[in-house]
N, C-alpha and C positions, 0 to 999 in steps of 0.2 A: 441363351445357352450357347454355346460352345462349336457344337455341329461336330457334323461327320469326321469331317478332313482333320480339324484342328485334331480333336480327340484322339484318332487313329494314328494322326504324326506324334501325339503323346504317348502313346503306349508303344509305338515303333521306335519310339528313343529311350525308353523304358527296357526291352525286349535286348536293343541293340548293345545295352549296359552291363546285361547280367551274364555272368558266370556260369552257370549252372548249366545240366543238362541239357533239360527243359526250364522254362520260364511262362508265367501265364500272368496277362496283367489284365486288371477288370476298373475300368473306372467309370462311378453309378455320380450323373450329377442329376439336380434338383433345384429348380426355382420356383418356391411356393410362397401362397398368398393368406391372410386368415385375418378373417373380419368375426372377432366375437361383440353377444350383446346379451345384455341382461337389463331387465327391468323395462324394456321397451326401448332401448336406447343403446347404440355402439358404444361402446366402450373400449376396445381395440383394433387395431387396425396392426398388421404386421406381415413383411415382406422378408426373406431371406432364400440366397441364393450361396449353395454350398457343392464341392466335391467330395469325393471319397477315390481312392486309390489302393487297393489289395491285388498284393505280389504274392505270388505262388514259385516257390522256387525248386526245382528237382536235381537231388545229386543220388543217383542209383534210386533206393527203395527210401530215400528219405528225405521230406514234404515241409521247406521252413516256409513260415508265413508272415508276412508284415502287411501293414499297411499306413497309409496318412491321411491326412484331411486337408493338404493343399496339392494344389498341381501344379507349385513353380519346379524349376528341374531340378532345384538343388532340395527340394521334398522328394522326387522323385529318385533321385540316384539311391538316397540316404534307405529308402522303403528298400528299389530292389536290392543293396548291398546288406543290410538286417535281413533279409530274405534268405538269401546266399550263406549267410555267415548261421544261421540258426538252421538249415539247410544238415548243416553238418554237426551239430549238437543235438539234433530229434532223436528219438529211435528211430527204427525202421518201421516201413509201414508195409508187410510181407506180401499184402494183395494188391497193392498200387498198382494198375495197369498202363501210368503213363497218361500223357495231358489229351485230349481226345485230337484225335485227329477232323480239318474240316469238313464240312457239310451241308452242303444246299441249303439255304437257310428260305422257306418260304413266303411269299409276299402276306402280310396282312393289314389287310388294307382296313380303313376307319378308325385305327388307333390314337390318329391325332386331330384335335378341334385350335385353328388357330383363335378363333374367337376364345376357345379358356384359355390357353398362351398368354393370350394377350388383354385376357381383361382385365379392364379398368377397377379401382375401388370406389368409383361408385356407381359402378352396374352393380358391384357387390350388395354395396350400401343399399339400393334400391331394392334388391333382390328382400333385405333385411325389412327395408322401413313398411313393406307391403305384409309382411309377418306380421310388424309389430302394430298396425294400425287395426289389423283385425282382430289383435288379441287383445288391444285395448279397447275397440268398438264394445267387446263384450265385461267390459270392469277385466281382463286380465293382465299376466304378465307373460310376456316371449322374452328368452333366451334362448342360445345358440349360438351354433358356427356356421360360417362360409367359407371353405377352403377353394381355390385351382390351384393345377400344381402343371410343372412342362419337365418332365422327366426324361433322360436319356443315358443308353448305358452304352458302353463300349467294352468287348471281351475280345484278345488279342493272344497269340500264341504263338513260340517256337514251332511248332510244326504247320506254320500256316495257315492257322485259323483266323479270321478278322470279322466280328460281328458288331453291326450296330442296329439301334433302336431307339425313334423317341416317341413319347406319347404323352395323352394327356389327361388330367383327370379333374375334376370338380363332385364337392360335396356340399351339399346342405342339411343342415340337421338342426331341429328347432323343440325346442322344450315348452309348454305353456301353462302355467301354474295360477290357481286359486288359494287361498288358505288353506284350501284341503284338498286340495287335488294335483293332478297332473296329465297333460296329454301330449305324444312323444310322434312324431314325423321325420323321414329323412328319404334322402333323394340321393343319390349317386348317377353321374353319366360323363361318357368323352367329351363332350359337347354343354357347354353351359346354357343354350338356351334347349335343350331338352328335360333340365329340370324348370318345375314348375314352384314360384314360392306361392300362390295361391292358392296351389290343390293340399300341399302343403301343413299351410294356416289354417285349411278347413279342416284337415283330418286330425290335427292338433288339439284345435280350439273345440271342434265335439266330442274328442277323449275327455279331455279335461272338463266339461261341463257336463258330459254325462257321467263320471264318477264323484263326483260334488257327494260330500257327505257320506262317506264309503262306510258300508256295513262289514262287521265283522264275518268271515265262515273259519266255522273248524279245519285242521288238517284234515290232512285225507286222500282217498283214493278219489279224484275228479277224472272225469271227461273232459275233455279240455280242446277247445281251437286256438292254436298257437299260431301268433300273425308272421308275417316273413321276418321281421328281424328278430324274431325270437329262435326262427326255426335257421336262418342263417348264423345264430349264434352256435346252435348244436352242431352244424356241418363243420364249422369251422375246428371246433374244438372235436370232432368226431376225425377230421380229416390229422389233427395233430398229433391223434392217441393211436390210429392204426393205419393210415394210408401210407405210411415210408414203407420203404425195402428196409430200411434200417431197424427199425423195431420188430416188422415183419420177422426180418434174419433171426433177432436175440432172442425171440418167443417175446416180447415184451407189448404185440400186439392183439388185437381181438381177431383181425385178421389169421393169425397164426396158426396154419393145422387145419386152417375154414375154407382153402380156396375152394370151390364146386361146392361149398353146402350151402343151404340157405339160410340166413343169419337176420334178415328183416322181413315186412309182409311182403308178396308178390308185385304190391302196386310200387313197390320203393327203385326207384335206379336213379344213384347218383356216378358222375363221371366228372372227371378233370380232361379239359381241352383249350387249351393258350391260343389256338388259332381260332377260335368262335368269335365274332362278329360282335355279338349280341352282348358279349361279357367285356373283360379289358384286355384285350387282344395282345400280345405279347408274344414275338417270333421264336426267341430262345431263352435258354436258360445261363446262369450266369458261369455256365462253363461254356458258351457257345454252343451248344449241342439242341438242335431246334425241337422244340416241343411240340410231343406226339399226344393227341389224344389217346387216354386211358379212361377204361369203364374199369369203376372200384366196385360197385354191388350192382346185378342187373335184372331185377325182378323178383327181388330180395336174396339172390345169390350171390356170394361174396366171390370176384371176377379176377381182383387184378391190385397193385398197388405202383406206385412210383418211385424211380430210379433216379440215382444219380450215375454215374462212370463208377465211382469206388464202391458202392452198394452193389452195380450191377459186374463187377469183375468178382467175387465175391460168390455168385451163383454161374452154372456154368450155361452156357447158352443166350443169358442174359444180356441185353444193352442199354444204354442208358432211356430214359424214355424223356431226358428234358427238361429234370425235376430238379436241378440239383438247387440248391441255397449257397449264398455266402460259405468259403470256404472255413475251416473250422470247427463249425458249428456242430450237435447234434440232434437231430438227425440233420443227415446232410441233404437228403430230398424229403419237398412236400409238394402238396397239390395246392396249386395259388389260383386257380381256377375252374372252382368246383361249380358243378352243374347239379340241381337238383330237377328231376322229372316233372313233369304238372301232371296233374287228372283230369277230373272230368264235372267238376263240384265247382258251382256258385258259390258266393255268400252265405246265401240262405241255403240253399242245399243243406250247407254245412252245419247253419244254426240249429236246422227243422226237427232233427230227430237226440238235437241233445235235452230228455227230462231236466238237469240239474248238473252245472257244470261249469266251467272259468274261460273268456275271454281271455286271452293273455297278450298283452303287443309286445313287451319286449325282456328280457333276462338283463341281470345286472346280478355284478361280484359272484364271479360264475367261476368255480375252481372246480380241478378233476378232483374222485373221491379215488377212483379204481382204473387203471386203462383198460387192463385183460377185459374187465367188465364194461367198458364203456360209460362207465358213471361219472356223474357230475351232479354236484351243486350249487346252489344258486336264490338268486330272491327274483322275484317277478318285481317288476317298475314301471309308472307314466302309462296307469292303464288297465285296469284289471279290472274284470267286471263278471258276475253271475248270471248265469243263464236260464231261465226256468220256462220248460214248455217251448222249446225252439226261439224266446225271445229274451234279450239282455233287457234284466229291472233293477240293475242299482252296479255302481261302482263298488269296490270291495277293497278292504286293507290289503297293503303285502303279504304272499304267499313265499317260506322259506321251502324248497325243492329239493331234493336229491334221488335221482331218476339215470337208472341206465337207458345211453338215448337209444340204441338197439331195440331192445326191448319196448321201448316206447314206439320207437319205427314197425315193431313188429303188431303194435295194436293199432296201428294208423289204418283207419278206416274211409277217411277220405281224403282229397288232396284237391287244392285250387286249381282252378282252369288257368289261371295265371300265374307271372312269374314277378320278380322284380327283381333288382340288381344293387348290389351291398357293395362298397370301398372298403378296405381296410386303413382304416387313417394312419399313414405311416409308413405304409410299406407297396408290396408290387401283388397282395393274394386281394379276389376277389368273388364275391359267390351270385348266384342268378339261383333263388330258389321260390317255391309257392308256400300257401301257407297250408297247414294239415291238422285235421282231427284226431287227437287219440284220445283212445277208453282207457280209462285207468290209472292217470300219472300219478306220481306220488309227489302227497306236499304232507313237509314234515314239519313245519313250524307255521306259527301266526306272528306278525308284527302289529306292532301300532298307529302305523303308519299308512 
């Protein structure tokens, strides 16, 4: 990668080019890795190293925007002069408060592992062949991916702002399949030798062999222990339907008209915090403006939501809280680093008092039905199993779901003593949640599968 100095002398000859007011230049690069395999065997190996460059340009109340995909100068001139020049063809944008001004940007320390940086493809490969030997020891098959990545962003501004940041991320995710089955694992961390492909393999290879031959159940109203990447799937997609200011503002959120009431059960409190340790640490936001923890529900009381500058000029009192996204876009803040609380519930804890009810590890093809309402649909995948008398007795077909997750939150009756930590492949959001009991979820279809 690039580095500090390089980068900041790009965007300071970027800055020094432009016309404009104000002028904001952000440039996100990316050097990742990806080792896929299917069948017990690699089958890809793949390396790319890429920039991005988005020019913000200000002429009074009006916001032109460009960007490129190289950082030679004469990409660079061309973005901020498109910038400038469109600058003055937008309309106006009558709440625009201006590019922020600087700000302490706090140290967060652990965000980067030179060893994922710099790993080799065949630590990868190794990482892989230990998968697949155990999923053939038993007659199966392992698929999957191995991503690292070495990430670094620069955000740069006429009024003197200069932010940098690099960090690093590796994934593992491994699929293991029978004729009729499937069992699903994955691992997220900064550091690549904190994931395990062994623990891995095992958690895989006993899905998949204890849903072998999966019995049919009716839809219905289940009891249900949903495992973390399933419940990491809801946060994500809960965090995109009502945690902005920006939906908050239009009524378009569940949040909306909720702040002080309680809106999940007591035990629930999720929060966004970019300088947490334990998650994927990241000092600011890509306006530069350092990110502040925010509690969004606090014991099932709906607390708080996330700002960007233009969201938060918008309300009065208001400031930004660090949330903003890619410029353009809508909503213009979200929370990329969602916390979910833990409880106080084992495994079994959690198994012992379900009569009749659904295992679930993970959600797939998962679309909103409703925001206001918090709904979503979905099919359960790689893993579903029935519960009878506090013990799992058979793997089961797919379950089609459409369930407000609120409401589901609101029958959550127990919550894991632990946590675990989810990537989002592709981007900078990432979640740390447990897994949880609810009474009652709704499944609305049967598959055959």
């Amino acid at each position: 990668m690039l580095g500090r100095d390089e980068l900041l002398a790009k965007a300071e000859f970027a800055l020094n080019r432009s016309k404009a007011d104000e002028t904001e230049v952000v440039i996100f690069g990316s050097r990742s890795y990806l080792t896929r395999f299917t069948g017990n065997r690699i089958h890809q190996n793949a390396g790319e190293t890429s920039y991005g460059v988005t020019v913000r340009a200000v002429r009074g109340k009006r916001v032109g925007l460009s960007s490129c995909t190289s950082i030679d100068g004469s990409s660079i001139v061309n973005a901020v002069d498109d910038a400038f020049e469109l600058a003055g063809l937008v309309p106006e944008t009558p709440e625009f408060p201006g590019l922020p001004a600087p700000e302490p940007v706090p140290e967060v320390p652990g965000n980067y592992s030179r060893r994922t940086a710099e790993c080799p493809p065949d630590l990868r490969a190794a990482y892989v062949s230990r998968i697949a030997a155990m999923a053939a020891d038993k007659g199966l098959d392992a698929a999957g991916s191995f991503s690292t990545a070495e990430l670094e962003l620069v955000v740069t501004n006429s009024r003197g702002l200069k932010a940098y940041a690099s960090l690093t991320r590796a994934r593992l995710v491994t699929l293991v399949m029978s004729d009729n089955s499937s069992g699903y694992a994955e691992a997220s961390a900064i550091d690549i030798g904190e994931i395990d492909p062994t623990s891995l393999a095992e958690t895989a290879v006993e899905k998949c062999l204890m849903s072998r031959n999966p019995i049919s159940v009716e839809p219905g109203e289940y009891d249900v222990i949903l495992e973390e990447p399933a419940v990491s799937e809801m946060l994500l997609y809960l965090a995109f339907m009502g945690f902005s200011a920006d939906s908050y503002q239009t009524g378009q959120s569940f949040m909306s008209g909720k702040i002080g009431q309680k809106i999940t059960g007591e035990n629930i409190t999720i929060w966004d915090d970019g300088t947490d340790p334990s998650g994927f640490p990241m000092p600011f936001d890509v306006e530069g403006v350092p990110k502040k923890k925010v509690v969004l529900i606090e014991n099932g009381v709906a607390r708080g939501v996330v700002y960007s500058s233009l969201a938060a000029a918008r309300e009065p009192g208001k400031k930004s809280t660090g949330h903003a996204i890619f410029p353009g876009m809508f909503p213009s803040c979200l929370p990329t680093n969602i916390f979910m609380a833990p409880g106080n519930a084992s495994r079994e804890d959690m198994l012992g008092s379900v009569e009749k009810g659904l295992l679930v590890t993970r959600f797939h093809y998962v679309n909103i039905v409703h925001p206001l309402l918090s709904s979503i649909t979905g099919m359960t995948r790689d893993g579903t199993f029935l519960i009878r008398n506090g013990k799992i007795v058979s793997g089961t077909r797919n379950l089609r779901f459409t369930q407000s997750i609120l409401e589901a939150l609101a029958r959550c009756d127990a919550i894991s003593n632990c946590t675990k930590l989810f990537a989002v492949e592709g981007g900078l959001a990432a979640v740390r949640c447990p897994s949880v009991r609810i009474r009652g979820f709704n499944f609305t279809g049967a598959t055959e599968f």
